[in-house]
Biotite code that builds the C-alpha atoms (Angstrom):
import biotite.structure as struc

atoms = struc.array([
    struc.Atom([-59.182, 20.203, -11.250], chain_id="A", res_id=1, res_name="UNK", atom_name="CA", element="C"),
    struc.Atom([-56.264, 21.530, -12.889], chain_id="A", res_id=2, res_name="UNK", atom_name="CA", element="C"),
    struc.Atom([-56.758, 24.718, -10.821], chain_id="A", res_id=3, res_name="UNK", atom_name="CA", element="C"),
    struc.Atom([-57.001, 23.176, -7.584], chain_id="A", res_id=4, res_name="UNK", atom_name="CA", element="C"),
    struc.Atom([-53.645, 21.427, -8.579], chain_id="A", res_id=5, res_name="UNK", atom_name="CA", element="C"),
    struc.Atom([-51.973, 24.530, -9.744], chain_id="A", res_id=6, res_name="UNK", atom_name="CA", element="C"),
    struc.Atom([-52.517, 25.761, -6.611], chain_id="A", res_id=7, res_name="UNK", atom_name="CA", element="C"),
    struc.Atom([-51.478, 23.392, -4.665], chain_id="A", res_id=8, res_name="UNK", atom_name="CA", element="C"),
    struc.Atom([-48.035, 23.422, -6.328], chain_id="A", res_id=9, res_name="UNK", atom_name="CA", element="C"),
    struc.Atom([-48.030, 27.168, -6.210], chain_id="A", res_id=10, res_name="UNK", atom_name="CA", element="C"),
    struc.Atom([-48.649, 26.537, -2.109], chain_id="A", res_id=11, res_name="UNK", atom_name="CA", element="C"),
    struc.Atom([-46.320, 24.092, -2.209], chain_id="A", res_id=12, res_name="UNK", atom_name="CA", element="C"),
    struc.Atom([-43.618, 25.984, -3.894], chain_id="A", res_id=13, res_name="UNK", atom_name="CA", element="C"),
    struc.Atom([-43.671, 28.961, -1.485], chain_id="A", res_id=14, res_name="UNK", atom_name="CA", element="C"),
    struc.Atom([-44.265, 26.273, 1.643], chain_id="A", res_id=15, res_name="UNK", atom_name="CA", element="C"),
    struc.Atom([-40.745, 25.293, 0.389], chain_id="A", res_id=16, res_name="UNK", atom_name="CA", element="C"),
    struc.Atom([-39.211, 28.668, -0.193], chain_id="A", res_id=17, res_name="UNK", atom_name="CA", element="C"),
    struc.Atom([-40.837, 30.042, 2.833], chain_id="A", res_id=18, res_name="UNK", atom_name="CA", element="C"),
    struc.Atom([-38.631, 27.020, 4.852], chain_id="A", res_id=19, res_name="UNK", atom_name="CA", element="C"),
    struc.Atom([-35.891, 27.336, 3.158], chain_id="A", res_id=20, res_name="UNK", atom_name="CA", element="C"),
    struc.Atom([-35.397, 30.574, 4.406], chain_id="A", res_id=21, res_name="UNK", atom_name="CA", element="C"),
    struc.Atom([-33.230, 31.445, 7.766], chain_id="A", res_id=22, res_name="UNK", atom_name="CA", element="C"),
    struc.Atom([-35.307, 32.982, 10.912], chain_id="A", res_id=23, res_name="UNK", atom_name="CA", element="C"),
    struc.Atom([-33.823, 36.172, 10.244], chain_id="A", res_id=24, res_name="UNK", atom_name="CA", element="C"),
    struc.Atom([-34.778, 37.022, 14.147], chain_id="A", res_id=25, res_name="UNK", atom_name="CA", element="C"),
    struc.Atom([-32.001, 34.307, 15.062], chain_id="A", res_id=26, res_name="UNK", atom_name="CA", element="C"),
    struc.Atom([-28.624, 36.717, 14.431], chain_id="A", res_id=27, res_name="UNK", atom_name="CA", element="C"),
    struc.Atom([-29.855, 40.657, 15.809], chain_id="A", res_id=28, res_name="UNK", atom_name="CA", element="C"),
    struc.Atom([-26.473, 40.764, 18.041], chain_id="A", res_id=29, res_name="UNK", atom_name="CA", element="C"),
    struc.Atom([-23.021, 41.640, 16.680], chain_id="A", res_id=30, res_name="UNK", atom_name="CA", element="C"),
    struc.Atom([-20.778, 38.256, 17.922], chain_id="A", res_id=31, res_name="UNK", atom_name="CA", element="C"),
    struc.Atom([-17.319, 39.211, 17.784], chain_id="A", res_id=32, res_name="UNK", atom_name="CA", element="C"),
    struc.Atom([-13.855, 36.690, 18.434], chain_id="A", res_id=33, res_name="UNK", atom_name="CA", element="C"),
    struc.Atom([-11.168, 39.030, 18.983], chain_id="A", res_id=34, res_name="UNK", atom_name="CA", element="C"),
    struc.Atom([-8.334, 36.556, 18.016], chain_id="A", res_id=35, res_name="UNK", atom_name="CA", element="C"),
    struc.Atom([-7.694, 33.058, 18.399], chain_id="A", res_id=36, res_name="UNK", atom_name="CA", element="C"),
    struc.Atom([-7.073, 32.811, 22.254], chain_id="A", res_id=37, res_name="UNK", atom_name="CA", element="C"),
    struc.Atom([-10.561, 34.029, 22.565], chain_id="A", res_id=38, res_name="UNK", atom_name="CA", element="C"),
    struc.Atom([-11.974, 30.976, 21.080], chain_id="A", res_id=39, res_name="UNK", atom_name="CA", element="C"),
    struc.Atom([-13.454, 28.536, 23.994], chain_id="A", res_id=40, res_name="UNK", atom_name="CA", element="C"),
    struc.Atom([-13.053, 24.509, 22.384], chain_id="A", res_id=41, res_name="UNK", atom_name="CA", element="C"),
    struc.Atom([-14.448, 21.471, 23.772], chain_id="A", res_id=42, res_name="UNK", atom_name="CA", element="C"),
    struc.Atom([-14.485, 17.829, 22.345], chain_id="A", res_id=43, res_name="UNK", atom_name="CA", element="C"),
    struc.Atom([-15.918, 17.603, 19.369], chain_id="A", res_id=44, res_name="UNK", atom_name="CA", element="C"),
    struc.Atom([-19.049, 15.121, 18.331], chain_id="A", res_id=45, res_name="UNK", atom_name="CA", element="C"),
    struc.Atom([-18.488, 11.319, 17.843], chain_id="A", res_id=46, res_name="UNK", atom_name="CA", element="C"),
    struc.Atom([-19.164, 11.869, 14.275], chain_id="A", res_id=47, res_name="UNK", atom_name="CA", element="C"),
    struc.Atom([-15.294, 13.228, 14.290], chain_id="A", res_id=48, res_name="UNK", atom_name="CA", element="C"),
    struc.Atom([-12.410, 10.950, 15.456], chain_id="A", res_id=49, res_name="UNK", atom_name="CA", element="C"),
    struc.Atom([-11.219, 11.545, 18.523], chain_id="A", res_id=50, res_name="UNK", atom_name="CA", element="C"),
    struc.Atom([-8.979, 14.403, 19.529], chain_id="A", res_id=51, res_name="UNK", atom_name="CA", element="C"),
    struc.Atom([-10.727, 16.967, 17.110], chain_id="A", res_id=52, res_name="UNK", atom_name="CA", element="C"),
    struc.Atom([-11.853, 20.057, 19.479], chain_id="A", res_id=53, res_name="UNK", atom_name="CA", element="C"),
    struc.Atom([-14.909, 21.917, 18.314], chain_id="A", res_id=54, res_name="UNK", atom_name="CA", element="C"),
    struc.Atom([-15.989, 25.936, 18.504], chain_id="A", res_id=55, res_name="UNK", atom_name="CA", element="C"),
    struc.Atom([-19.151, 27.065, 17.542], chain_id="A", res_id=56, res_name="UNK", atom_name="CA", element="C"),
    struc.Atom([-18.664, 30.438, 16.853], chain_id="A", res_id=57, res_name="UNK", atom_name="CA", element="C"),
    struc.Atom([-22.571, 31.185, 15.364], chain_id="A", res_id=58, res_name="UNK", atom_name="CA", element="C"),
    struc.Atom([-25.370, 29.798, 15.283], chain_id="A", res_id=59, res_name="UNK", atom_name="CA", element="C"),
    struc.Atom([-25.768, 26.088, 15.134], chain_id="A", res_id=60, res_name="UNK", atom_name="CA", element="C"),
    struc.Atom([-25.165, 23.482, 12.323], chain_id="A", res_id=61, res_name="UNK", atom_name="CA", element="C"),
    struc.Atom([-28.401, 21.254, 13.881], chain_id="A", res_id=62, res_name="UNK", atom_name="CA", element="C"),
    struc.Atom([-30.723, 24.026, 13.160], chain_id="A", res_id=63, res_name="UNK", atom_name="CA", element="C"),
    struc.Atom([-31.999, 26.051, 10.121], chain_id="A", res_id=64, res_name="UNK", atom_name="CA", element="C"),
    struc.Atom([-30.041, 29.355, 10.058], chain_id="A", res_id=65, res_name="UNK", atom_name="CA", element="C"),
    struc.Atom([-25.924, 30.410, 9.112], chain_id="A", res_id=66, res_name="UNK", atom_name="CA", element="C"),
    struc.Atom([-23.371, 28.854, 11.338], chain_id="A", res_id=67, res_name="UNK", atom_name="CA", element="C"),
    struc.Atom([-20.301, 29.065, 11.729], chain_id="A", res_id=68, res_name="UNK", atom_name="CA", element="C"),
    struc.Atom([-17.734, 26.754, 13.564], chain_id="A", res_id=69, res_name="UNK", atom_name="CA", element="C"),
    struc.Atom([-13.817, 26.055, 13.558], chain_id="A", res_id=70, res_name="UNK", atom_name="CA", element="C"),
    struc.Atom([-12.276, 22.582, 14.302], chain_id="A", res_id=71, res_name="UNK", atom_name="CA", element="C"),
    struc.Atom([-8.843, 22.249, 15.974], chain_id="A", res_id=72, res_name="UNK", atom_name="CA", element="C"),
    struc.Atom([-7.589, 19.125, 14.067], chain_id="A", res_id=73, res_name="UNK", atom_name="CA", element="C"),
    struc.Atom([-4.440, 17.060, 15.397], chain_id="A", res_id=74, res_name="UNK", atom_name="CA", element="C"),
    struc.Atom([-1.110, 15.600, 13.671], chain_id="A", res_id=75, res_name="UNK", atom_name="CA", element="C"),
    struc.Atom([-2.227, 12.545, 11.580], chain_id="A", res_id=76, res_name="UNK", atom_name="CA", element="C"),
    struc.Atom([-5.839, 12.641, 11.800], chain_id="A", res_id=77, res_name="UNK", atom_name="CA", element="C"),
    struc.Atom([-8.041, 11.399, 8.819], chain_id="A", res_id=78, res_name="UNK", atom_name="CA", element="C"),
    struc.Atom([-11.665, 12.798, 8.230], chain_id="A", res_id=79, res_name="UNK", atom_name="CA", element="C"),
    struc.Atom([-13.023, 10.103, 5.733], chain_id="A", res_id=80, res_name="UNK", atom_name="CA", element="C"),
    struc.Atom([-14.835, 10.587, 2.511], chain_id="A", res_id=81, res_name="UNK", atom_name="CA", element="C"),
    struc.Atom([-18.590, 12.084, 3.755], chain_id="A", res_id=82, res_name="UNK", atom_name="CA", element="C"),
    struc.Atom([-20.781, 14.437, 2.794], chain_id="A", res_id=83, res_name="UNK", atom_name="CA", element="C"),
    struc.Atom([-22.795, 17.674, 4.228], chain_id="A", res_id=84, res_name="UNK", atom_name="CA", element="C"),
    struc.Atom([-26.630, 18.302, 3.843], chain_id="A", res_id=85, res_name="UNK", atom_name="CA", element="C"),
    struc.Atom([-25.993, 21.669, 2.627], chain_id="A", res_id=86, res_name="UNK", atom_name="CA", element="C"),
    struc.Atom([-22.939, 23.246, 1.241], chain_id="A", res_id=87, res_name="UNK", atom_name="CA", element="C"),
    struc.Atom([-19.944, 24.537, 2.932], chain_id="A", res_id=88, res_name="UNK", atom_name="CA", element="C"),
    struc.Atom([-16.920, 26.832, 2.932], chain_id="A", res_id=89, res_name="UNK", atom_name="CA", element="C"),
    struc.Atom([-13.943, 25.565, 4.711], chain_id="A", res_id=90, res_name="UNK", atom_name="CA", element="C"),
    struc.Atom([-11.220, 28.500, 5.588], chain_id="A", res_id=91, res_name="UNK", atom_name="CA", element="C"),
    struc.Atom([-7.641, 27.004, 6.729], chain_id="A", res_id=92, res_name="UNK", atom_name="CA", element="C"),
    struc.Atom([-6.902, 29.500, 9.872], chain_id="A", res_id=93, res_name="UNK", atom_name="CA", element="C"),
    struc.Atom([-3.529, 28.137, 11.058], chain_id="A", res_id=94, res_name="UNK", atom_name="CA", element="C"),
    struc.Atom([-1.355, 24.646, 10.117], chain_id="A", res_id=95, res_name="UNK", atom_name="CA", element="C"),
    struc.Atom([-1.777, 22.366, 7.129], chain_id="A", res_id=96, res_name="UNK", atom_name="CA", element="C"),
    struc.Atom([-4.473, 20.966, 5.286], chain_id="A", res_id=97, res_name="UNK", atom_name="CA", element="C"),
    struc.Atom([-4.897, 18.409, 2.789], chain_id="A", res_id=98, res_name="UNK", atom_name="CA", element="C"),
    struc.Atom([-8.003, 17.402, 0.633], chain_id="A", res_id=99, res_name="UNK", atom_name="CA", element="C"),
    struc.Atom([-9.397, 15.226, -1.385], chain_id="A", res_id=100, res_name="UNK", atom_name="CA", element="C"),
    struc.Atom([-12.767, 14.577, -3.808], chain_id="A", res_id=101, res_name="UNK", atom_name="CA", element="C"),
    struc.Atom([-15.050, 11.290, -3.910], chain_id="A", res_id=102, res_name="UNK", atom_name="CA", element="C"),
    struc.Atom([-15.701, 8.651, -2.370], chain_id="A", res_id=103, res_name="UNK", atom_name="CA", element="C"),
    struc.Atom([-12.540, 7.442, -1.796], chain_id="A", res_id=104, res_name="UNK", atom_name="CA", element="C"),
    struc.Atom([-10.058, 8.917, -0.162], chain_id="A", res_id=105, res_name="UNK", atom_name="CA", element="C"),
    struc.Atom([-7.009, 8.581, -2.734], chain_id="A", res_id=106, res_name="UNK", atom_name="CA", element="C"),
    struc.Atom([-3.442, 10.144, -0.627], chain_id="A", res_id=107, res_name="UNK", atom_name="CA", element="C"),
    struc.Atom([-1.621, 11.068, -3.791], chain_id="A", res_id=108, res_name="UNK", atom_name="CA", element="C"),
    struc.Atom([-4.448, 12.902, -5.248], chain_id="A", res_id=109, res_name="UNK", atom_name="CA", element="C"),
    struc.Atom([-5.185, 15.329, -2.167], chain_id="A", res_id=110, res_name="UNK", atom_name="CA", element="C"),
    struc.Atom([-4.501, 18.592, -2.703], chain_id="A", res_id=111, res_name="UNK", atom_name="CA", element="C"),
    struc.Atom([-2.813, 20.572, 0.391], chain_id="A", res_id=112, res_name="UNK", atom_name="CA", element="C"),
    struc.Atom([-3.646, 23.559, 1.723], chain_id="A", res_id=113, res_name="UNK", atom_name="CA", element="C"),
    struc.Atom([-1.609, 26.380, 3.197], chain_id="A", res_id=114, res_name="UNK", atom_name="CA", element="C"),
    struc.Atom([-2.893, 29.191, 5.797], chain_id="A", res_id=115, res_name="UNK", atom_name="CA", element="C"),
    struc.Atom([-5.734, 31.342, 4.053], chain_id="A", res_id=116, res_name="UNK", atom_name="CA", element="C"),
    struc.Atom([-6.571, 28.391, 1.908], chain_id="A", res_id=117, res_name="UNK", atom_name="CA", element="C"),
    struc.Atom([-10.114, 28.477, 1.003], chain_id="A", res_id=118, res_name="UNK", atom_name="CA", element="C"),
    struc.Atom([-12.806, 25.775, -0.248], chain_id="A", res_id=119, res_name="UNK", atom_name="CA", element="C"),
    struc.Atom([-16.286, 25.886, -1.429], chain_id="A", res_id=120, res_name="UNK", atom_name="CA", element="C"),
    struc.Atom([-18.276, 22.599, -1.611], chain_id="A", res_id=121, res_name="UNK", atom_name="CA", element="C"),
    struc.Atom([-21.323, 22.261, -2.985], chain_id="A", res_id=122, res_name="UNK", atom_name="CA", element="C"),
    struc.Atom([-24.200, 19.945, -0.784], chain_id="A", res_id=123, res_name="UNK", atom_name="CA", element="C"),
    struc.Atom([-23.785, 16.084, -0.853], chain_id="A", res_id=124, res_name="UNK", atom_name="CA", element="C"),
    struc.Atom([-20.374, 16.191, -2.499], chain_id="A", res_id=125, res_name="UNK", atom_name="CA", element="C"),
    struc.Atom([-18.188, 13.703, -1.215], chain_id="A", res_id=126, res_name="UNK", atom_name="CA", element="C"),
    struc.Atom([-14.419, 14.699, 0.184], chain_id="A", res_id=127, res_name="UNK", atom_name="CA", element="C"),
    struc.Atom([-12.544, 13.815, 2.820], chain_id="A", res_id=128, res_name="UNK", atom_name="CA", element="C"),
    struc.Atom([-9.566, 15.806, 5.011], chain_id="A", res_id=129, res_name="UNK", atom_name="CA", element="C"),
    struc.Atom([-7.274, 14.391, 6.455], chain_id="A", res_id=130, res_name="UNK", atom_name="CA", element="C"),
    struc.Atom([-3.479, 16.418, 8.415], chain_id="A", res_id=131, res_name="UNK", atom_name="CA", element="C"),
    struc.Atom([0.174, 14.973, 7.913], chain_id="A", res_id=132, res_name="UNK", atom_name="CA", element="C"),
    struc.Atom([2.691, 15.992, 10.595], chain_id="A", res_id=133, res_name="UNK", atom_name="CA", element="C"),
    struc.Atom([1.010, 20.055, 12.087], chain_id="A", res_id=134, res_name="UNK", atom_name="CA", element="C"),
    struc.Atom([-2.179, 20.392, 13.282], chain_id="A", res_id=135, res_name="UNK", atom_name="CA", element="C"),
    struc.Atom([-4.774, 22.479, 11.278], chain_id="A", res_id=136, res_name="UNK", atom_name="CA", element="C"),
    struc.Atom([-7.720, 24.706, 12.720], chain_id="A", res_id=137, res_name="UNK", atom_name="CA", element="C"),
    struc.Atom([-10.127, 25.638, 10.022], chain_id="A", res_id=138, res_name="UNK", atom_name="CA", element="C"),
    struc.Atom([-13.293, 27.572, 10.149], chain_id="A", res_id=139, res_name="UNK", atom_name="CA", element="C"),
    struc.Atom([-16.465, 25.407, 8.372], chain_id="A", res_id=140, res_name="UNK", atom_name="CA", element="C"),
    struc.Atom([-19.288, 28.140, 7.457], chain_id="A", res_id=141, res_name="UNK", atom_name="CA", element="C"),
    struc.Atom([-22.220, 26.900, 5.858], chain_id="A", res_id=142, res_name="UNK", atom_name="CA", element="C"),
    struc.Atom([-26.731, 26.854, 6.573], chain_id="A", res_id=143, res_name="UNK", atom_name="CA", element="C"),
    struc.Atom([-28.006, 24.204, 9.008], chain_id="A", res_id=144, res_name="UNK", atom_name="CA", element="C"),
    struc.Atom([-29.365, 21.581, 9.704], chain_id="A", res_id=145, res_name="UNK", atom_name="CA", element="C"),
    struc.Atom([-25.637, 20.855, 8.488], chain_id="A", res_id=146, res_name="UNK", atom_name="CA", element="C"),
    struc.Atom([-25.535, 17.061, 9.202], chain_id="A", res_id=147, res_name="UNK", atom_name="CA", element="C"),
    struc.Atom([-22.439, 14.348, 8.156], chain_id="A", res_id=148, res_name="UNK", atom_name="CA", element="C"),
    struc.Atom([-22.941, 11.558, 6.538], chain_id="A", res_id=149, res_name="UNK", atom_name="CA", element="C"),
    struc.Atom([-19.918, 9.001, 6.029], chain_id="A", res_id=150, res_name="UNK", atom_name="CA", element="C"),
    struc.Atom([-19.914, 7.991, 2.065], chain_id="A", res_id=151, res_name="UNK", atom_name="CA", element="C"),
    struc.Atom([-18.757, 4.051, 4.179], chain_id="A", res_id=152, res_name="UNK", atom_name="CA", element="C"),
    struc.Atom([-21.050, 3.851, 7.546], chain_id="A", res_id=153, res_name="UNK", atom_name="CA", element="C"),
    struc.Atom([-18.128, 1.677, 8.712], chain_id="A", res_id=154, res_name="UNK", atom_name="CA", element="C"),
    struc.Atom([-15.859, 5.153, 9.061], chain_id="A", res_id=155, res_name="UNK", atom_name="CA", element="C"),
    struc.Atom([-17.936, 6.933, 11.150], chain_id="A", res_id=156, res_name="UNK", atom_name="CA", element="C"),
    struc.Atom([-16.075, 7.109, 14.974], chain_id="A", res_id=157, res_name="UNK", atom_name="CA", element="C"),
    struc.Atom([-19.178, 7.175, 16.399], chain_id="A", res_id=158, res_name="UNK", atom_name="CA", element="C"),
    struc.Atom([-19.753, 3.708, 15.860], chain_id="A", res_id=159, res_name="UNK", atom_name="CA", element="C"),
    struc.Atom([-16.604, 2.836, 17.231], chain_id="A", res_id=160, res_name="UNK", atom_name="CA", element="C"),
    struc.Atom([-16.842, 4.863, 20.836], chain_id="A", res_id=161, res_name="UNK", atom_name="CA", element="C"),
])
């Protein structure tokens, strides 16, 4: 008995390391962006409020693999606290950023980013973004199924479109 459920944990383990693992048959090509104007945006999801455009450079953030996608934000638009299935890296390409931690988004406790600013976040860690008076676009990299889930269901757009 305790054999039989060694081995099943032992098949279970690699089961789960086996699906963790990207389709490494899903990125042969080179993709190349040669700058900015290059980059073809469309609306993004209801999950986002409205006026965010969306580019999904790689991949895709619904499926198991690397992605990678930039978001043109507007002037005054707040992303409220949520959190990500997996983690992320969020790259500020152009415009201002800022950013805060928890579940609550707290203004004078966001930290702003400049042009180049990086940010790592580990999966299911709540933060929100939010932009003051520029536009930002920032490139989100990260391993799908990416997913966002509102910390307070009541913030998500999508309920209100």
């Amino acid at each position: 008995m305790k054999q039989a459920v060694r081995l099943s944990a032992l098949g279970l383990a690699a089961g789960l390391s086996t699906a963790a693992i990207a389709d490494p048959s899903a990125h042969k090509q080179m993709i190349t962006v040669k700058d900015a104007a290059a980059v073809q945006w469309k609306p993004a999801p209801a999950a986002l409020p409205k006026g965010i455009e969306i580019s999904v450079i790689m991949g895709d953030p619904d499926k198991p693999g690397p992605f990678a996608l930039r978001l043109r934000i507007p002037p005054s638009t707040v992303i409220a606290p949520h959190t990500h299935a997996t983690d992320e890296t969020v790259t500020l390409l152009d415009g201002a950023l800022v950013h805060d931690m928890g579940e609550k988004m707290v203004e004078s406790r966001g930290e702003p980013f400049g042009q180049g600013g990086f940010l790592y976040l580990p999966a299911l860690m709540p933060h929100s973004l939010w932009t003051r008076d520029q536009p930002a676009v920032i490139q989100v990299n990260g391993t799908g199924p990416f997913g966002l889930n509102y910390v307070n269901p009541a913030d998500d757009p999508s309920k209100a479109r």
